[in-house]
N, C-alpha and C positions, 0 to 999 in steps of 0.2 A: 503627575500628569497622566490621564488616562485616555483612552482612544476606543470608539467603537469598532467594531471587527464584524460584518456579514459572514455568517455559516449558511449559505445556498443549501436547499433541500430541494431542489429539482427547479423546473423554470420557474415558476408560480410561485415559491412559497420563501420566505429569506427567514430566517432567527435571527436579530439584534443582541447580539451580547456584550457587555460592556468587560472590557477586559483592560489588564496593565500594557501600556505600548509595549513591553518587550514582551508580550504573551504571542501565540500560534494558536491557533486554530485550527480542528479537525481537516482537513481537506477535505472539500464539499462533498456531504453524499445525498448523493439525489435520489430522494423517494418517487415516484410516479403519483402527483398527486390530481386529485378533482378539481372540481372548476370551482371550487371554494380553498383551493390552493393548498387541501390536506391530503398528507399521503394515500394513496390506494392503498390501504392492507387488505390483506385477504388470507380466511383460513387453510389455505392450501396454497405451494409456492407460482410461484408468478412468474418469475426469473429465468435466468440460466441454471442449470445443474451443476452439481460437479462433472457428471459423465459427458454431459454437453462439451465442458471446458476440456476433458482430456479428449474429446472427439477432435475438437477443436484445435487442438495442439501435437497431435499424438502421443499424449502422456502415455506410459503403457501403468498403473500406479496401481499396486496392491495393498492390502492392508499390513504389510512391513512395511513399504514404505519410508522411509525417513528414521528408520529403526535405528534406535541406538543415539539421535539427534536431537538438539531439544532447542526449537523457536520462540525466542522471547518477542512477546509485543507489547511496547511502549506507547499506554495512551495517556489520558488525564482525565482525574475523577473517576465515581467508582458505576461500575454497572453490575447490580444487584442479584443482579443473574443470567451474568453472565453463563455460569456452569448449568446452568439447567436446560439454557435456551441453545447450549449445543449439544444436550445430549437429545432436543425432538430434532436440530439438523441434522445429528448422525443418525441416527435414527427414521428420519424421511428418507435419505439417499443414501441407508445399507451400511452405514460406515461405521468402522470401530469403536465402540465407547470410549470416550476420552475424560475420566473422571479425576476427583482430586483420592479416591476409596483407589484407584487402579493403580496411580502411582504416575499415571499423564498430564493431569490437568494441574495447575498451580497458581494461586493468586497472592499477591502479595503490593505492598504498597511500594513508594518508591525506595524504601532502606529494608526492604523486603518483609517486613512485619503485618501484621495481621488489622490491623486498626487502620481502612480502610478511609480513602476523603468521601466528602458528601457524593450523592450522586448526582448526575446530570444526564439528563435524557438525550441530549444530542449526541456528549461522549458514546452512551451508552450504545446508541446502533452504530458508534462505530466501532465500539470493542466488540461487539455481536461478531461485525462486519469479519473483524483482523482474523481473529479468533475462530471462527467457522471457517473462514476459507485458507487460513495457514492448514489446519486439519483435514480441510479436505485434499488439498497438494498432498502432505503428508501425513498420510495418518498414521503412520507407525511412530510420528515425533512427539515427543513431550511440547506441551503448550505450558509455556509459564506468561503471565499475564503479570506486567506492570504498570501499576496505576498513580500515576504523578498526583500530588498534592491538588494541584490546581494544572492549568497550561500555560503557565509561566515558563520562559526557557530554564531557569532558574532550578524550576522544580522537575522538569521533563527531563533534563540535564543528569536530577538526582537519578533519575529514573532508568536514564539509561545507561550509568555508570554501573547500576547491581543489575540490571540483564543482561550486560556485557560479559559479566563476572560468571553468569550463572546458566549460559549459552552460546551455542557456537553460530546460529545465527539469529540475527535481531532485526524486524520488521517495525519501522513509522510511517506511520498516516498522517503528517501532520507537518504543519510550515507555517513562514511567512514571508514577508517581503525580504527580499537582502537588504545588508545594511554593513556600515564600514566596520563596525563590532565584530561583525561574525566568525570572523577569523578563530578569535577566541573560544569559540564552541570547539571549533573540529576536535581538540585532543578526547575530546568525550568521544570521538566513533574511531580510536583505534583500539584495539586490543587484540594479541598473538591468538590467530587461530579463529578469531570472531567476523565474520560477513556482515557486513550492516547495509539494508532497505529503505529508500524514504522515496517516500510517492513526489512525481515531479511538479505536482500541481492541480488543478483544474479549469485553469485563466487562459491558456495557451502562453503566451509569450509575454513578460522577462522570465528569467528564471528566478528558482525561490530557495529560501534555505532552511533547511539544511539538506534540499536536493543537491543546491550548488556545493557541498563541501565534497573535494578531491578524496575523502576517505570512506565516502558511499558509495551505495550503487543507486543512479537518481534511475526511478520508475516511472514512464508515462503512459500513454494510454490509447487503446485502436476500437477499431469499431468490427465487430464480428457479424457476417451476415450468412444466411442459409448456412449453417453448418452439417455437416454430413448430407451436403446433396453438389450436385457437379457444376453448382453458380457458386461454390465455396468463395468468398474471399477474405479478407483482412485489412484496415484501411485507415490510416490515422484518424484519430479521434481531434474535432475541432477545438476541443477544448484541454487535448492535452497537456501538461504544462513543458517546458523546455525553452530554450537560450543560451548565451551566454552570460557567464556571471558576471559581476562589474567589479568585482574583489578578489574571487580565488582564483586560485592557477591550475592549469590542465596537468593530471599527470603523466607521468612520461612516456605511459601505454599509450594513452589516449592519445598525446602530441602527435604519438607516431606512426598513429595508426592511419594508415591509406584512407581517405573519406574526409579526414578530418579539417582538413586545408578549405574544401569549399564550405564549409559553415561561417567562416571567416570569423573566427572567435580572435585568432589575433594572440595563440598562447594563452588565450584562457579558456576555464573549464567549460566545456560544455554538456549540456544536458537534453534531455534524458541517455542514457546508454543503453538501457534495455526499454522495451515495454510489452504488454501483456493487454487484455479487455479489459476497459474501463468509461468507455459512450454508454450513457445511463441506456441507449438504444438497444444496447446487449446489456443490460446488468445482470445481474446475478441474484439466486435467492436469498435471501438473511431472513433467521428468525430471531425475534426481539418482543420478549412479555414485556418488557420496563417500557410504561407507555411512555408513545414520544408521538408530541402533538395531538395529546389525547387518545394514540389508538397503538393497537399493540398486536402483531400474530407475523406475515408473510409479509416481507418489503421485498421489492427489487431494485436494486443499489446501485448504483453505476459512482461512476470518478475513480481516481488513480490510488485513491484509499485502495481500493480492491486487487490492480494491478503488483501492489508493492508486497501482499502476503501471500499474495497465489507466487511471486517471483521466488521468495524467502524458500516457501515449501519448495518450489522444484531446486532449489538450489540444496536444501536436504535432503533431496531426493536423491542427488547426484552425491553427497557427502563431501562436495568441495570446497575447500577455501577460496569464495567467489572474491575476488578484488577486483580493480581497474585492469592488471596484471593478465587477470583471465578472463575477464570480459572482452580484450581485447585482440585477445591469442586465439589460439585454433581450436580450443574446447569444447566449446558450442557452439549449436548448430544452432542459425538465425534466422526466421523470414524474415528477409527484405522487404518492406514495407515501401514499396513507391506511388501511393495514390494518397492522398488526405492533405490536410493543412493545418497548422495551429498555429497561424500567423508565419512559420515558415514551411517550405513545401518539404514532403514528403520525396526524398530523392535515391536513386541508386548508388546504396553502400551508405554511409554515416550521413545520418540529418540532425536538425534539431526538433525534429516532428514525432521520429519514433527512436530516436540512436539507432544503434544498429539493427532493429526489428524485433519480433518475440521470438522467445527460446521455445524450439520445438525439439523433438528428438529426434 
C-alpha cells in the first residue's frame, strides 16, 4: 500500500512524492518563490546570516567553537555536493573550512560506507540546509552527514543508529504523522552520552514524530524581526509544529516542570521544548549547486528543518549532555516567547507554541 506525501516548498509551490505509508518527509523548506511558484535563487545570499543569527541570540561563537564535538545529521538520499556547497557558505560568512582533506567534514551512508543512495533534489537542500547551519552554530565541530537509503523509517532508522555511534550530538529534519507503532522507534534515539534534535514540524498543531518521542529534544519555530535594532522581538511562528502526543508519555523533567499543567496534555509528551527561527519570514541563507526545481545558487529556507541544527550546534557549543533532564533544569537561559500562535497560544513559561522559548546566552 502506498500513499502520497506533499513536501511544501514555500506558499506557492508543493512537490508530490509518492512514498511507502511508513516513509517521513523532509520537514517543509520553504523557498521564497515567484509568481510561477519557483524558488527565488539568487547569486548572492538573500536570507539571514549566521552573524545575524548570533546577533539575534547573543551567541558569543568563535571558530573553536564546538571544538572537540562532532554533529551528526540524519537525512535521506544523497546530495552530491553537499561538501562543496559548504565550503562557498563558509566561505561567504568567514567561517572555517569544514572539509573531508581537514579531517571535519564526513559523508557516509546509513551503515557508514561510501556507496551513496540516488540523489534527490528536495533531500538535497535539505542536507544543504542541516549541514551549513549545524557549522555555522559550531564551527569548531566535525559535521558527519548521514544519508538513509531512501526516507523510509526503516532505513532513517539505519541511519540513525551509526550517527549515534559516531557522535555526541545528532540533528533530524524530518517526520511524520504519529501513529500507534511509533513507540517502537524511540530505542533508536537513546544512546550514553548522545543528544538527539528533530524539528517539531511545520503544520502547527498535532504533534509529529519522532518530535513526539520522550528521548528527543522536539524543535519548533519563532519568527525574528528587526534584529539588532530597539523594535527587537521574537514571536512564535504560525506554523510551528507542537502538541500533545496521542501515544507517548511525558518525561518526568517535563511532567514536573512548572508550565506544564496548563497545556493540558494530561501526562503526555508535550512538544516542542525548545525552539529557535524557523518563519520562512526570517529564513536563512543555504547554498545549494544540485539544482532543485530547475535552479541552483542562494535560497532562503525557513521551517523548523532550520531550527533543529542551529539547536544541535549551540548545544555543542555548550559541550552538554542536552536531555529532557536539562532542558528542563536551570541550565539554560530561555526567552520566553509570549506573542504568536500555532493553533495553541504562545504563553508565560511552558506552551505548545514555543516550549519553553529559544536558548540565548
Amino acid at each position: 500500500m502506498r500513499r502520497v506525501a506533499s513536501l511544501a516548498v514555500g506558499s506557492l509551490f508543493a512537490l508530490t512524492l509518492a512514498v511507502p505509508a511508513v516513509a517521513a518527509s523532509p520537514h517543509e523548506m520553504y523557498a521564497h518563490p515567484d509568481f510561477h511558484a519557483k524558488p527565488n535563487v539568487s547569486s548572492s545570499p538573500t536570507g539571514l546570516s549566521p552573524q545575524n543569527i548570533y546577533a539575534a541570540y547573543n551567541y558569543s561563537v568563535s571558530a573553536q567553537s564546538g571544538n572537540g564535538k562532532t554533529i551528526a545529521i540524519v537525512d535521506a538520499y544523497d546530495d552530491p555536493s553537499a561538501e562543496k556547497d559548504l565550503g562557498v557558505f563558509s566561505g561567504q560568512f568567514g567561517l572555517p573550512p569544514c572539509t573531508t582533506a581537514n579531517g571535519c567534514f564526513k559523508k557516509v551512508n546509513q551503515t557508514g560506507g561510501t556507496r551513496y543512495p540516488r540523489a534527490n533534489s528536495g533531500w538535497a537542500l535539505e542536507i544543504s540546509l542541516d549541514v551549513q547551519w549545524a557549522h555555522a552554530i559550531a564551527p569548531g565541530a566535525k559535521i558527519l552527514l548521514v544519508e538513509a537509503s531512501s526516507n523510509s523509517f526503516t532505513n532513517l532508522m539505519a541511519a540513525e543508529d551509526y550517527a549515534k555511534s559516531h557522535a555526541q550530538y545528532v540533528s533530524n529534519s524530518w517526520g511524520g504523522g504519529e501513529s500507534s507503532g511509533e513507540t517502537a522507534y524511540d530505542s533508536h534515539f537513546v544512546q550514553s552520552g548522545v543528544s538527539f534534535f528533530v524539528s517539531a514540524g511545520d503544520a502547527g498543531l498535532p504533534a509529529e514524530y519522532p518530535s513526539a518521542s520522550p528521548n528527543v529534544i522536539s524543535v519548533g519555530g519563532t519568527l525574528l524581526s528587526n534584529i539588532g535594532q530597539p523594535t527587537f522581538s521574537e514571536t512564535g511562528w504560525s506554523s510551528g509544529g507542537g502538541g500533545c502526543s496521542a501515544y507517548e508519555t511525558a518525561t518526568s523533567a517535563q511532567a514536573a516542570f512548572t508550565g506544564y499543567a496548563q497545556v493540558n496534555c494530561g501526562g503526555k509528551r508535550a512538544t516542542p521544548d525548545v525552539s529557535l527561527d524557523a518563519d520562512p519570514a526570517s529564513g536563512v541563507s543555504v547554498y545549494d549547486s544540485t539544482k532543485y526545481n530547475g535552479q541552483s545558487g542562494w535560497f532562503t529556507v525557513g521551517g523548523t528543518s532550520v531550527s533543529s541544527p542551529m539547536t544541535a550546534g549551540r548545544a555543542a557549543d555548550s559541550g552538554a549532555f542536552v536531555t529532557s533532564a536539562y532542558v528542563y533544569g536551570s541550565s539554560i537561559t530561555f526567552r520566553d516567547i509570549t506573542s504568536g500562535n500555532n493553533g495553541a497560544p504562545c504563553l508565560t513559561g511552558y506552551d505548545l507554541c514555543t516550549g519553553r522559548g529559544s536558548w540565548i546566552n
